[in-house]
TORLONU-242138 format. One record per residue (C-alpha): residue in three letters; x, y, z. Coordinates in steps of 0.001 Angstrom, whole numbers, plus 500000, padded with zeros to 6 digits. Layout:
N
ALA/X/Y/Z
...
# end
This chain:
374
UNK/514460/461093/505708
UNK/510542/462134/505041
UNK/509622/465695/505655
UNK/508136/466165/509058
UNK/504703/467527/508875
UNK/502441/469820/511111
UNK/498752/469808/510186
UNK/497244/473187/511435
UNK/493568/474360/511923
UNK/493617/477959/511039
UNK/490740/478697/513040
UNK/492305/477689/516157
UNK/494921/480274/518236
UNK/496786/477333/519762
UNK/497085/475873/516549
UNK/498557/478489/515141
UNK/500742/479555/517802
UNK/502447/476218/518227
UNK/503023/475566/514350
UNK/504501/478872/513614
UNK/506154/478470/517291
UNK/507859/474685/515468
UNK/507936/476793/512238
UNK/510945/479704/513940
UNK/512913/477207/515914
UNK/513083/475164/512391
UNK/514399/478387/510427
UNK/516714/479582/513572
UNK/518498/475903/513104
UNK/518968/476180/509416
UNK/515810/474055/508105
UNK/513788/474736/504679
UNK/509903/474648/506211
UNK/507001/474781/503577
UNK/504522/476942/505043
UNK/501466/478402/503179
UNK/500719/481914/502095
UNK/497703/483396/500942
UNK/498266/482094/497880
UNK/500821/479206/496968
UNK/502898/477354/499596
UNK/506686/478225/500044
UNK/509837/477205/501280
UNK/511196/479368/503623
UNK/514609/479500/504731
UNK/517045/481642/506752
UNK/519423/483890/504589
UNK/522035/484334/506863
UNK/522556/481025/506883
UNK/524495/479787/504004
UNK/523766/475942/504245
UNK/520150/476585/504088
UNK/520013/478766/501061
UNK/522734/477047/499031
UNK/519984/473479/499821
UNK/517291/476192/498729
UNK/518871/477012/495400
UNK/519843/473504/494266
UNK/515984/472281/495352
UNK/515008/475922/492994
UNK/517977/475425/490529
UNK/518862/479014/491220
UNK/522394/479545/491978
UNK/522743/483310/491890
UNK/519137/485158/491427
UNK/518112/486016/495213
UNK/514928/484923/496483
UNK/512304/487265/497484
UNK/512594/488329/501488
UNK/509096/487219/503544
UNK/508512/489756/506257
UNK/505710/489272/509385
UNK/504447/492368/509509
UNK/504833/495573/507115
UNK/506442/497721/509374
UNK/509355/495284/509270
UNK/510545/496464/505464
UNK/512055/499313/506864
UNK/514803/497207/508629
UNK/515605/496356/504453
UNK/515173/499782/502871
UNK/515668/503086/503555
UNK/513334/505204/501311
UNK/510872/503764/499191
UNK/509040/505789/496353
UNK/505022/507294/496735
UNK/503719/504686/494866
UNK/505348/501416/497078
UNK/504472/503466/500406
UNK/501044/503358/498860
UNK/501198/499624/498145
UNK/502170/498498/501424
UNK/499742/500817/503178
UNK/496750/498820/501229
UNK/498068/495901/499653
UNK/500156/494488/502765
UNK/499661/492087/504231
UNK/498696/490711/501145
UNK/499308/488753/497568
UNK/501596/491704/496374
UNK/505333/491175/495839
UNK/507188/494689/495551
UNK/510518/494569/493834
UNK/512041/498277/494807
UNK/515513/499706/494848
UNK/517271/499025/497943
UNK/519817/501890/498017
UNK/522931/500137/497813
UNK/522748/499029/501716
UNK/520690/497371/503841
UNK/518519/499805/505947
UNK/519346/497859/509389
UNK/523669/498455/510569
UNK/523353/495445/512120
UNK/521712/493807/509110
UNK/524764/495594/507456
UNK/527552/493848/509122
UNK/526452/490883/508040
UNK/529189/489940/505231
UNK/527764/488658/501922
UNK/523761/489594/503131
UNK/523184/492397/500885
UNK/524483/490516/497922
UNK/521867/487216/498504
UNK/519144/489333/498804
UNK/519410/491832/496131
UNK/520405/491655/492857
UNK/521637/495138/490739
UNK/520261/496942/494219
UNK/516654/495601/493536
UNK/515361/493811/496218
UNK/511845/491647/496312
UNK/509730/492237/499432
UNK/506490/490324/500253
UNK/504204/490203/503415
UNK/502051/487341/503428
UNK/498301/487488/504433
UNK/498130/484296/506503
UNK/498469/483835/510274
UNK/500845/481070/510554
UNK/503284/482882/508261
UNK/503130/485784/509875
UNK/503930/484193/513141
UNK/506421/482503/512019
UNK/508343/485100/510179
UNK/508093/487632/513251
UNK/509253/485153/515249
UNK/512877/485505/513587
UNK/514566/488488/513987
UNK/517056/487821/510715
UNK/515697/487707/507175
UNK/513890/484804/505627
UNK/513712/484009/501844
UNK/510906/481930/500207
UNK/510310/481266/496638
UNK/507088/478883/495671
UNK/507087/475428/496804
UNK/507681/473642/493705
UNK/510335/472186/491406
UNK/510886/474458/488219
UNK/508260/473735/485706
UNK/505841/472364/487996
UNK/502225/474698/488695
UNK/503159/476504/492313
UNK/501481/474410/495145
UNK/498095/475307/497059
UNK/498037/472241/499201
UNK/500291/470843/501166
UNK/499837/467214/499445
UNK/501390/468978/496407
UNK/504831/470140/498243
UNK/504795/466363/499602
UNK/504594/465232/495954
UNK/507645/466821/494999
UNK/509794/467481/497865
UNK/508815/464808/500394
UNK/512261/464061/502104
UNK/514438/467472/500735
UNK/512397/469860/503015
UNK/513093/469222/506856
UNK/509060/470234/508040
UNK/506255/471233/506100
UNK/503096/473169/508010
UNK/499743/472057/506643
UNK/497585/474727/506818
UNK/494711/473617/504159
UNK/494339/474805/500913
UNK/495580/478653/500557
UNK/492931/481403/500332
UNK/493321/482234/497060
UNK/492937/481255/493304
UNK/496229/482921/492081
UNK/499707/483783/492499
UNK/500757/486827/494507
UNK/501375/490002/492318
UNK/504628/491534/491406
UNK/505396/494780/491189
UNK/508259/497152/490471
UNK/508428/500393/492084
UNK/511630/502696/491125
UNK/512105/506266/490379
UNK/510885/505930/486416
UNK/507581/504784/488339
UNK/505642/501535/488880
UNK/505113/498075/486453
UNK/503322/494538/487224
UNK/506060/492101/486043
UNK/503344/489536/486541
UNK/499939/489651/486934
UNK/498486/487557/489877
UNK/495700/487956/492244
UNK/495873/491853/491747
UNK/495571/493127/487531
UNK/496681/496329/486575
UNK/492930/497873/487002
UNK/493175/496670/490521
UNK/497207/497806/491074
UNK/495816/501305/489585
UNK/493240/501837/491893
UNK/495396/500392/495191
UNK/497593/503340/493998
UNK/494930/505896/493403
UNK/494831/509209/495819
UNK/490995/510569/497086
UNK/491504/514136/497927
UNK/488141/515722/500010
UNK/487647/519055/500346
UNK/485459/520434/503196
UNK/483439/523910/504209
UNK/480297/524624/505768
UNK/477419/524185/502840
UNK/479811/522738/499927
UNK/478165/525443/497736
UNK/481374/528173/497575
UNK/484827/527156/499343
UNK/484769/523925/498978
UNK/483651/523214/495146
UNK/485973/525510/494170
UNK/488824/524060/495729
UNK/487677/520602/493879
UNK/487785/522551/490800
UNK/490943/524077/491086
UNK/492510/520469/492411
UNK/491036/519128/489363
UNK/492399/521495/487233
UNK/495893/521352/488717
UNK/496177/517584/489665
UNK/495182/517087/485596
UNK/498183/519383/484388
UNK/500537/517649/486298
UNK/499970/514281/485413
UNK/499314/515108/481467
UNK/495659/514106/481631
UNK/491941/515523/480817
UNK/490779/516281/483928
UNK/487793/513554/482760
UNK/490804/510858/482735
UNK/491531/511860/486367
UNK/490445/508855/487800
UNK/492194/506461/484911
UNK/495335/507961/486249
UNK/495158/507486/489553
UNK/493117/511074/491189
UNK/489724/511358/492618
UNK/488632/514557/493684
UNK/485619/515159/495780
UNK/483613/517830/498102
UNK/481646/518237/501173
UNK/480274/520360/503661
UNK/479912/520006/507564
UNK/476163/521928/507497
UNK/475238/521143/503689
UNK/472185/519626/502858
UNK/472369/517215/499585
UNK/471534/518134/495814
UNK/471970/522013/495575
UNK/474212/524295/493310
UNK/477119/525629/493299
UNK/476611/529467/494398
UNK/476584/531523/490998
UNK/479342/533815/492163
UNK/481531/530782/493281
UNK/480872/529746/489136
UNK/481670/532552/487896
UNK/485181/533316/490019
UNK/485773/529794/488946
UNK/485739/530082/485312
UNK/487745/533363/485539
UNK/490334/530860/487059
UNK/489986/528183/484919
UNK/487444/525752/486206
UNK/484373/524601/485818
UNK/481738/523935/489071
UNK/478255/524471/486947
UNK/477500/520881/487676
UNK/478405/520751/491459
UNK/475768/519572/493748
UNK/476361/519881/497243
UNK/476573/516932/499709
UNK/476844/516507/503815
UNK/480040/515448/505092
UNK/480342/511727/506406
UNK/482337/509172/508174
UNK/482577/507138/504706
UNK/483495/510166/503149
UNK/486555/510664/504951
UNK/487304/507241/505393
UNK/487591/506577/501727
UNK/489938/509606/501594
UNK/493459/509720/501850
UNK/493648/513719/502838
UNK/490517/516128/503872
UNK/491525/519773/503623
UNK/489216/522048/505108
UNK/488777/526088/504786
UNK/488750/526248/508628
UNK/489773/525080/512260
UNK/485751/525041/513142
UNK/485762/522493/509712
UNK/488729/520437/510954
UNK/487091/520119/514368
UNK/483884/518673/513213
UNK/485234/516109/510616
UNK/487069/514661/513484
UNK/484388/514362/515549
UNK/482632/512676/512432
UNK/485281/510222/512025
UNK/487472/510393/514958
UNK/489698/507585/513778
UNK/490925/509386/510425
UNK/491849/512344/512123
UNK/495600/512006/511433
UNK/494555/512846/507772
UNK/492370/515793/508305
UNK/494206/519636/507998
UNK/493245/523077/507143
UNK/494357/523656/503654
UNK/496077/527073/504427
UNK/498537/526535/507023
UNK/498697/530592/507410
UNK/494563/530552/508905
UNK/491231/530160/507896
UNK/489792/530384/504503
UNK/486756/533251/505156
UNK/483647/532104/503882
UNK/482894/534825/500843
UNK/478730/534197/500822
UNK/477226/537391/500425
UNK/480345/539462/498613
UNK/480773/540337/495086
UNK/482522/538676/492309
UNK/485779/540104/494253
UNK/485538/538751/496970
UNK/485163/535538/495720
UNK/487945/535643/493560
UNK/490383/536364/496482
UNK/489225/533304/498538
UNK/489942/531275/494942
UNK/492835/532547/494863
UNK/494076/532126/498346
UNK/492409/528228/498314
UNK/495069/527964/495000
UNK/497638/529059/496656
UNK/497023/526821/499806
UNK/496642/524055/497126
UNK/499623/524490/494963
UNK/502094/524839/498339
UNK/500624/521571/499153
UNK/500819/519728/496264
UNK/504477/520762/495877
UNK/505519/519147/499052
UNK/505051/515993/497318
UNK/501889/513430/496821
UNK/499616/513564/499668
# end
């Protein structure tokens, strides 16, 4: 029997909401749909239901390797996993939805009990308690797959050997007649296969390269840490310095290679105008602790600044105050760095005084650190 097809205009709401509408009651009664992702078309199918995936795996010629699990929104991998590690939590925060396929550890359970009394589930979706997780950046699959509440599978819609599919005349070439209904959404957005990705406790590798390389992986994982006073001349700077310094040590790098290794450190002030030095005495208490602000130059604190961080830390309340009025949509991300009070500003004390409030801002900074990436 030929494979029923839906042709879709993206741009339209109905469209969309009717095909992936089609697309759910198809799954729910044990159909293989091609849909399209972002990048290559697939063939989804439900993997509770054991008709479906054993048609699936003869149409793959996979009989045991599981199939990577297609999720409608991102929120929806915790239902799968329990704990993931820093670097997939930073993955799916920027990368999802999106051409990135995490393979991570799933804990030896499924993270849902009702997912868990399903008998057999676990083992068709993982395989040595790695499980593949992928959220696709394309409306009608992400309709779709929230529109079923168990899991769906979907590898590439193609027959091994042949290139993975980007229109839907392709799937038709190959599988006319052994899918049940194929959505024809256009050619997919883009150029190249989705990314892969393992994330485990030894730490992160691309098993394949796709529409994300390594530079680009490295930089979706990369952590911007801001630090914020008044005129980014004292407090501040040396708090950069000191991050610098410690951020370097613990990841076995130059502090120059920061940035190769995933760490960008950077400095403001709420009242600072742009270009000047780092206060002589802040210098000097800095390289009695190690670091090296003789080429600060301060800068005003902006709404791009502390959008493109991940955490600000600032010396005081007053600071915390006025970077969320600046960007009142980050402020889940802005904190004092000392938990215990303010940082005092030490402009107009001796070399003393500004040794103390370096070594209170390292303190601040180390207790910080330790619980865990920010």
């Amino acid at each position: 029997m030929p494979t029923e097809v839906i042709k879709v205009d993206r741009g339209s709401a109905r469209d969309v909401a009717d095909a992936a509408h089609r697309g759910t009651l198809a799954l729910k009664k044990g159909r293989l749909v091609g849909f399209a992702t972002e990048t290559v078309y697939g063939i989804a199918a439900l993997a509770t239901c054991g008709e479906a995936l054993d048609r699936l795996r003869e149409l793959k010629g996979r009989p045991t390797k599981p199939f990577s699990l297609h999720l409608g929104r991102p929120e929806d991998v915790r239902r799968y996993v329990r704990s993931l590690s820093d670097e997939a939590e930073l993955i799916i925060s920027r990368g999802w939805p999106g051409p990135v396929t995490l393979i991570v550890p799933a804990g030896g359970a499924l993270a849902d009990k009702r997912l868990r009394r399903r008998k057999g589930l676990y083992e068709r979706l993982c395989c040595e308690d790695m499980i593949g997780l992928r959220c696709p950046d394309e409306p009608v699959a992400q309709a779709m797959l929230s529109g079923v509440s168990l899991p769906v599978v979907a590898p590439s819609a193609n027959l091994a050997g042949r290139a993975s599919p980007r229109r839907a005349g392709e799937v038709l070439a190959d599988l006319d007649g052994q899918i049940d209904l194929l959505i024809d959404s256009g050619h997919t957005r883009c150029g190249a296969d989705s990314t892969i990705v393992r994330c485990d406790e030894s730490g992160w590798q691309i098993l394949r390269a796709g529409v994300y390389d390594e530079p680009g992986i490295r930089r979706m994982l990369s952590r911007t840490y801001l630090f914020v006073c008044t005129g980014n001349t004292c407090r501040s700077p040396m708090a950069a310095g000191l991050a610098r310094k410690v951020l370097a040590e613990r990841l076995g790098c130059k502090v120059g290679d920061l940035a190769r290794n995933g760490a960008k450190v950077l400095s403001a002030g709420t009242f600072a105008p742009d270009g000047i030095r780092a206060a002589a005495t802040a210098i000097s208490a800095g390289r009695l602790m190690g670091v090296d602000i003789s080429r600060h130059r301060s800068r005003n604190l902006t709404r791009e600044l502390i959008k493109e961080a991940d955490v600000v830390f600032c010396m005081t309340d007053s600071h915390v105050s006025e970077a969320r009025r600046i960007a009142p949509g980050e402020a889940h991300k802005i904190r004092r760095l000392d938990p215990q009070g303010d940082v005092p500003d030490p402009v107009g004390g001796d070399l003393d005084v500004y040794g103390a409030a370096g070594v209170r801002i390292e303190k601040a900074l180390l207790a910080a650190l330790d619980k865990g990436p920010l």
